[in-house]
C-alpha positions in Angstrom: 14.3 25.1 6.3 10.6 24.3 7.8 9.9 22.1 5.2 13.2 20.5 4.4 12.6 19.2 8.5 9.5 18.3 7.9 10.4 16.3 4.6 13.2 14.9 6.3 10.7 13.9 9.5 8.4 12.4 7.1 10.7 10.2 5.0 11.9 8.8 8.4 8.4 8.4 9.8 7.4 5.8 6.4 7.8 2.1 7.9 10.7 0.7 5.7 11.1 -2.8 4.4 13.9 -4.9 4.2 15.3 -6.0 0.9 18.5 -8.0 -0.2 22.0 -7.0 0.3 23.6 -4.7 -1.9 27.1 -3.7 -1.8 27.7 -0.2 -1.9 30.5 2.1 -2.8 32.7 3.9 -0.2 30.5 6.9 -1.3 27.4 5.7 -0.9 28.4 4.1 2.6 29.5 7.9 3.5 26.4 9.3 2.2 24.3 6.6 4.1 25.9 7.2 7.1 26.0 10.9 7.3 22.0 10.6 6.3 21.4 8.5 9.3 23.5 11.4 11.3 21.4 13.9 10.0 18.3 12.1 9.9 18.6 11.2 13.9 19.2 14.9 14.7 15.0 15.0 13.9 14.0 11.4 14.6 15.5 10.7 17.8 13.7 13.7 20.2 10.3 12.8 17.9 10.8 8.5 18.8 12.0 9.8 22.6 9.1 12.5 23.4 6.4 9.3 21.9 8.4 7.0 24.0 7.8 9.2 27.1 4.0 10.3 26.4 3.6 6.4 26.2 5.2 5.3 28.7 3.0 7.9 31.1 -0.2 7.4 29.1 0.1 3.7 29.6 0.3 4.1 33.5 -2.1 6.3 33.7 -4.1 3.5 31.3 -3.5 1.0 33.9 -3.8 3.0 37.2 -7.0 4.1 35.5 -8.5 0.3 35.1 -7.6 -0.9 38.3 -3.7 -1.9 37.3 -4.5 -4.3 34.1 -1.5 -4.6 32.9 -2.7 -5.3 29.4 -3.9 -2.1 28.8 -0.8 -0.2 30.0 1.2 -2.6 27.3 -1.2 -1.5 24.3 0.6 1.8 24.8 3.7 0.8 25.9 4.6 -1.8 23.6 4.0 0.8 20.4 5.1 3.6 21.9 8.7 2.1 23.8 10.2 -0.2 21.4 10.8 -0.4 17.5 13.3 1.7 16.0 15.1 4.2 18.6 18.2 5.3 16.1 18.4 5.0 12.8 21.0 3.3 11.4 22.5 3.4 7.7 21.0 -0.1 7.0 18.0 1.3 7.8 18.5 4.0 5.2 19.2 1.7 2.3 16.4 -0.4 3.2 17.9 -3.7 4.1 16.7 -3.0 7.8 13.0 -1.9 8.3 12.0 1.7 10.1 9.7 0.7 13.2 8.7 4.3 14.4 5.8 2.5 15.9 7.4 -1.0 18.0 4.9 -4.1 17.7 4.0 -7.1 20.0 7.1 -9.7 20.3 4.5 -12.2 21.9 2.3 -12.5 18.6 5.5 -13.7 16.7 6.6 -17.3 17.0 9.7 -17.1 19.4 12.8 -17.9 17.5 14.9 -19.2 20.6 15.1 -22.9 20.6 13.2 -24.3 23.5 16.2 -25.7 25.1 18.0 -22.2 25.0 18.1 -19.8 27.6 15.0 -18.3 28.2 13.0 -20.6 26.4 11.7 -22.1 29.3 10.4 -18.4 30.4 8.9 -18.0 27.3 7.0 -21.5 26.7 5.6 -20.5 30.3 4.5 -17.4 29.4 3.1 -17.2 26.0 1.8 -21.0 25.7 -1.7 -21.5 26.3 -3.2 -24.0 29.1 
């Protein structure tokens, strides 16, 4: 049982990546789906108790150095976003694993820049 767990922890814990559609059979949608199920039973305490240590490690980070808020986020951005359930696209690959979250601000925002919130955005990620 201890290493079916761990095997199971392990296979969930490798950063998937997304590939093409497929269409699946009823059977394969069941057995997706009851993976995922299973799968979260492990995954989801493991993502919430990193979530957690994170999100106190990254006050304490920021506390520590006087309340930069930049240093807080390099722990909180990993450790409190990415991948919280897993989902049965995730399983068959065409949506990615992200045990580990990453930086939204490095990627070029996808919002139009007369959209809601693009304003916010331009303001706060543009350089001056």
């Amino acid at each position: 049982m201890r290493k079916l767990v761990l095997g199971l922890l392990l296979i969930a814990l490798v950063p998937g990546r997304a590939v093409p559609g497929q269409a699946h059979s009823a059977g394969e949608e069941v057995g997706y789906a009851i993976g995922a199920a299973t799968l979260n039973l492990v995954y989801l305490p493991a993502k919430a108790l990193v979530g957690i240590g994170g999100f106190i490690l990254g006050g304490a980070t920021g506390f520590a150095t006087g309340g930069d808020i930049r240093a807080a986020y390099a722990l909180w951005v990993p450790t409190l976003s990415g991948t919280f359930l897993l989902r049965p696209a995730n399983l068959d690959g065409t949506e990615p694993i992200e045990f580990f979250g990453t930086d939204y601000a490095d990627r070029p925002s996808s919002i139009p820049a007369k959209a809601d919130g693009g304003v916010v955005y331009d303001g706060l990620y543009s350089s001056k």
